[in-house]
C-alpha positions, -999 to 999 in steps of 0.1 A, spaced: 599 -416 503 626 -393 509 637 -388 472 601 -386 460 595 -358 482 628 -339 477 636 -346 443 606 -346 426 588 -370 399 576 -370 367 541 -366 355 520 -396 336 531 -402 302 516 -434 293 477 -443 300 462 -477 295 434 -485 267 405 -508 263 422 -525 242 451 -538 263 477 -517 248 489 -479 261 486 -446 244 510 -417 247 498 -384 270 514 -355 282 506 -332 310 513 -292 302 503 -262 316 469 -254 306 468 -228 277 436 -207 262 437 -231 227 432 -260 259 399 -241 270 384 -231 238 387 -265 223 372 -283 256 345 -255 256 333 -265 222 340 -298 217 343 -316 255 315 -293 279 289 -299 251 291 -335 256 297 -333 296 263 -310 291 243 -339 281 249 -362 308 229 -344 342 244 -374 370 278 -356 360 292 -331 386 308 -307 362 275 -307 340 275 -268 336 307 -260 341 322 -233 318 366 -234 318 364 -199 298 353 -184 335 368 -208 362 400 -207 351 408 -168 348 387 -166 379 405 -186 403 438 -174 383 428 -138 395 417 -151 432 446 -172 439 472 -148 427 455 -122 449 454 -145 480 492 -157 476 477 -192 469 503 -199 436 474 -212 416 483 -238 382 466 -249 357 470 -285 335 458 -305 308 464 -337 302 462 -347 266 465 -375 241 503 -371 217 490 -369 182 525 -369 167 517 -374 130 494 -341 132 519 -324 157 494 -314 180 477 -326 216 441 -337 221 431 -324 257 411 -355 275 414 -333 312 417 -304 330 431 -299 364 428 -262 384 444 -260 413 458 -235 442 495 -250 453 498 -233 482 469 -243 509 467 -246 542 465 -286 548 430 -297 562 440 -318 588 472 -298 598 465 -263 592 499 -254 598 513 -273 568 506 -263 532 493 -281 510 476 -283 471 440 -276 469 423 -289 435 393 -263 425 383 -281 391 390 -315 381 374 -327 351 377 -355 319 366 -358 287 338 -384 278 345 -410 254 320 -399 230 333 -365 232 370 -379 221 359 -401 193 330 -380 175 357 -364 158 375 -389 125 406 -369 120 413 -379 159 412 -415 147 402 -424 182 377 -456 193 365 -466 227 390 -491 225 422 -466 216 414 -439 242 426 -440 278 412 -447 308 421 -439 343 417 -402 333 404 -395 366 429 -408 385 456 -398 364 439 -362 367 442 -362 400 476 -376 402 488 -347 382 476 -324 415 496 -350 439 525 -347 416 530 -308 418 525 -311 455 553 -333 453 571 -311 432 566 -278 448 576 -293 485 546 -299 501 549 -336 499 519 -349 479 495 -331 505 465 -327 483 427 -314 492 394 -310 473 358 -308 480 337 -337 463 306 -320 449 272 -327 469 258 -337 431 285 -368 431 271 -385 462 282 -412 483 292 -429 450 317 -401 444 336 -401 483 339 -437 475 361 -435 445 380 -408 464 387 -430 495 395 -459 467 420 -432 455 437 -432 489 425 -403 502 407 -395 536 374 -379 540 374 -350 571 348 -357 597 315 -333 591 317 -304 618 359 -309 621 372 -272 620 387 -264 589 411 -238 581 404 -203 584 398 -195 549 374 -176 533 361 -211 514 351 -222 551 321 -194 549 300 -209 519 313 -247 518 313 -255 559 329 -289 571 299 -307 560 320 -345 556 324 -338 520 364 -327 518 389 -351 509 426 -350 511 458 -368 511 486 -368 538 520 -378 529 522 -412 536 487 -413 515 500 -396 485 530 -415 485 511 -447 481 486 -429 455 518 -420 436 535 -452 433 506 -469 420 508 -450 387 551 -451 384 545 -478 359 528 -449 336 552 -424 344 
């Protein structure tokens, strides 16, 4: 625990296929080519599908949007993708984004500081193998996107000393089905009507038993399942 919180880890490099076998990702800092390729080629096919949460969603505004509000409030926002390692073409297929502030006050010690994850989102497999020069099939692209997607926000908590502490909000459009596969994720669910920080988020999203987060010893755990893809 102690070196995992001091020293730091790496992010996912390795994700598991349909087929049995592993493909090759990397996690970078998110960069406009990153946007503009998910906004034509990804959102479309996210678009198409209304029981998803981020049906809608544009990256081309959230991501200079919460870049502006976050520097402004001190809140040290980042930005990732996580993409596939095309090394024959030289290049890196984007299959999620991650937005995140990394400097948060923690929801169930206020406090403490923590990472708060604004936008989370992965690519549909139609949307990863509609293209041939990708020479991608449902058996050849990787799953456990979303977990690896959020691991990538425990991972710079880790990194940037607030040991793994990592919120969200799980969209109302998600359900019970979605608070389920956070909690199987390892992370806790805040009681509706428990106080929450004072923050300005706290005036349009009350404590309405939809906000998720890991504590330490939960993020540890989270982490340590995916070493073996690190």
């Amino acid at each position: 625990m102690r070196l995992r919180r001091w020293k730091g880890i790496r992010f996912v490099s390795r994700a598991p296929t349909k087929a049995g076998g592993e493909v090759d990702i990397r996690v970078t800092p998110m960069a406009l080519p990153h946007v503009l390729w998910w906004h034509s080629h990804v959102q479309p096919e996210i678009d198409k599908d209304p029981e998803r949460v981020d049906n809608g969603w544009n990256w081309l505004l959230y991501v200079p949007f919460t870049s502006i509000v976050g520097t402004t409030l001190m809140r040290k926002p980042a930005a990732y993708t996580v993409g596939i390692v095309d090394d024959e073409e030289n290049r890196l297929i984007p299959c999620a984004l991650v937005q995140l502030f990394g400097r948060y006050p923690a929801l169930d010690e206020h406090q403490r500081k923590s990472g708060f994850v604004w936008f989370l989102s992965t690519a549909p497999v139609s949307s990863l193998i509609s293209i041939p020069e990708y020479r991608l099939t449902e058996k050849t692209v990787p799953k456990q996107l979303g977990a690896i997607a959020l691991d990538v926000a425990v991972t710079h908590s880790f990194n940037q000393y607030r040991w793994g502490r990592v919120a969200l909000y799980a969209d109302e459009r998600g359900g019970g089905s979605l608070l389920t596969w956070y909690r199987k994720q390892g992370m806790q669910v805040l009681p509706k009507g428990q106080r929450l920080p004072p923050v300005p988020r706290r005036l349009f999203k009350p404590s309405d038993g939809r906000y998720c987060y890991f504590t330490p010893r939960t993020a540890e755990a989270a982490s340590k399942r995916l070493d073996y893809l690190r």
